[in-house]
One Martini backbone bead per residue (centre of mass of N, CA, C, O) as a GRO file, in nm:
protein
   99
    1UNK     BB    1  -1.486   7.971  -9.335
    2UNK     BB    2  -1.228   7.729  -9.394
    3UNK     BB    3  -0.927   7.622  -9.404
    4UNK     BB    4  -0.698   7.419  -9.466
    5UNK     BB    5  -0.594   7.384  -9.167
    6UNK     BB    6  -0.866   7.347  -9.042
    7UNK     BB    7  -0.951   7.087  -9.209
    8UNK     BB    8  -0.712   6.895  -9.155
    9UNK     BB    9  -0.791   6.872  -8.837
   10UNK     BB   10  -1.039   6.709  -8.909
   11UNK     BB   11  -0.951   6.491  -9.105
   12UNK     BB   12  -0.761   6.378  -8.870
   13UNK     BB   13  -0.945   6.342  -8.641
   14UNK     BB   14  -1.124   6.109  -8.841
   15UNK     BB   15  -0.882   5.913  -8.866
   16UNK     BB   16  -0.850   5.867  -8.565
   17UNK     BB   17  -1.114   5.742  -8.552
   18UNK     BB   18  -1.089   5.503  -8.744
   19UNK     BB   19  -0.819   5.396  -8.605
   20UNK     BB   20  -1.030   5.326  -8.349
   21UNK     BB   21  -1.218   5.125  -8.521
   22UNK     BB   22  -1.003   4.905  -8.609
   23UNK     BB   23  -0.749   4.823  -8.433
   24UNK     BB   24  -0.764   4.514  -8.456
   25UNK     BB   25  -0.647   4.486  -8.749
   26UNK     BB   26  -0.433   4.665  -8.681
   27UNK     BB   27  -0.135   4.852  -8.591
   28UNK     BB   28  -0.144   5.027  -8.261
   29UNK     BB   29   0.117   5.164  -8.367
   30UNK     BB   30  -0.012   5.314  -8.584
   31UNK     BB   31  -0.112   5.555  -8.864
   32UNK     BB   32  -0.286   5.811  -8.972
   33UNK     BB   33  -0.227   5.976  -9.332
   34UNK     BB   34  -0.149   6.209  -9.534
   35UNK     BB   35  -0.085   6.164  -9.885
   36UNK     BB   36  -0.330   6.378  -9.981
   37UNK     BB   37  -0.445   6.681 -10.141
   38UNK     BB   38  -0.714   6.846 -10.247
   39UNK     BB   39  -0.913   7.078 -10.429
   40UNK     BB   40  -1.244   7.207 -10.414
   41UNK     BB   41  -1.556   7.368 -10.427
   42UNK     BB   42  -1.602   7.239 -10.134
   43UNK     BB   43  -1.315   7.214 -10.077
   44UNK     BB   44  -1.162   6.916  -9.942
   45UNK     BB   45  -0.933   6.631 -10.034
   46UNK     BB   46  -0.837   6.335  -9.824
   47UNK     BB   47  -0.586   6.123  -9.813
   48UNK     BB   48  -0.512   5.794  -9.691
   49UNK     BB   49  -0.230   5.625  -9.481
   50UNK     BB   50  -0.043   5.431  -9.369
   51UNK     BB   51   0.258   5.503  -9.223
   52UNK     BB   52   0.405   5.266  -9.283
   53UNK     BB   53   0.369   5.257  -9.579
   54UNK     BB   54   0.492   5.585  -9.613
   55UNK     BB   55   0.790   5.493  -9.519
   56UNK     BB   56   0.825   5.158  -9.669
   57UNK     BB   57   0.633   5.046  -9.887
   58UNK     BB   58   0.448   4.805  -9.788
   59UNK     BB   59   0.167   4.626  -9.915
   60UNK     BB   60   0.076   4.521  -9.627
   61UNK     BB   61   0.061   4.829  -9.469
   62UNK     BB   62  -0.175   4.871  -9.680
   63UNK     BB   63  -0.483   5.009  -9.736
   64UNK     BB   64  -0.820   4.910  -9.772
   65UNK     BB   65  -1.139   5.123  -9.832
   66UNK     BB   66  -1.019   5.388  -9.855
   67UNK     BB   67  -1.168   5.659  -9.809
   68UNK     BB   68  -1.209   5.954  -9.862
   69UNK     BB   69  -1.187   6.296  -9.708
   70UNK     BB   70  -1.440   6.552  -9.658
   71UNK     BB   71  -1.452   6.864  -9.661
   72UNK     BB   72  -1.653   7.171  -9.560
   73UNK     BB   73  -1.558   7.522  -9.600
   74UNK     BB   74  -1.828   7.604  -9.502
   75UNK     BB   75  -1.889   7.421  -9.204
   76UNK     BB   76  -1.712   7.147  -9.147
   77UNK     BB   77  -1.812   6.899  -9.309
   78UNK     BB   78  -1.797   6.539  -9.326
   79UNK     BB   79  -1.838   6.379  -9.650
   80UNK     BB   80  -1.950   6.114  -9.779
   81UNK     BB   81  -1.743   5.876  -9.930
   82UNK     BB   82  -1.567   5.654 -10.143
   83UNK     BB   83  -1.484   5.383 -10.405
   84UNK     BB   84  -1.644   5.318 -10.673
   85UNK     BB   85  -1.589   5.647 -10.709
   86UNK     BB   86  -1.506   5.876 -10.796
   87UNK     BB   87  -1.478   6.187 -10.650
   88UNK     BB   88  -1.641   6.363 -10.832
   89UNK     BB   89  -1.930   6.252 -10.771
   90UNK     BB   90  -1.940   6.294 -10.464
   91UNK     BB   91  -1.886   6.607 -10.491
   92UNK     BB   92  -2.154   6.656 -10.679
   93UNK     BB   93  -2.371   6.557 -10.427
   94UNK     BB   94  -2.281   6.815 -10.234
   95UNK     BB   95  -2.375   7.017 -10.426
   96UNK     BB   96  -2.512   7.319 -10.484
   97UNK     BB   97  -2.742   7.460 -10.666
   98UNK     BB   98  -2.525   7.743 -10.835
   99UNK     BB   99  -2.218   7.639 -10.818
   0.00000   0.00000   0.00000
């Protein structure tokens, strides 16, 4: 079972791999932050948004499209979401049955 910092950690490192996969259309010089955490049935969900826009409020600065991540408490997996629904949808996909 994994703790929130070690969560934190994970979705961390995920954030840095995902700005290193835009880094074309960002600025290679920002990076991507936790803006929000949740706690939920199976986990942690971590929002993020780009460093800039979050010390400055700039709305060019704002990522848009950028899904929840997900870790998964019991195993450390960080589990697929997105944008179309609600986090709790997401959230109910990944639970297994009896919890």
């Amino acid at each position: 079972m994994l703790t929130e910092p070690e969560a934190r950690r994970l979705a961390e490192a995920e954030m840095a791999r995902l700005h290193r996969e835009v880094s074309a259309y960002n600025d290679p010089d920002d990076s991507f932050v936790v803006s929000a955490v949740e706690e939920c049935s199976i986990g942690w969900v971590y929002y993020y948004q780009s460093a800039r826009y979050m010390r400055t409020g700039e709305f060019t600065a704002a990522l848009g499209g950028n899904a929840p991540i997900l870790i998964d408490r019991r195993n450390g997996a960080i589990l697929p979401t997105g944008t179309a629904y609600p986090i709790e949808h997401y959230i109910s996909d990944h639970e297994q049955p009896g919890e």
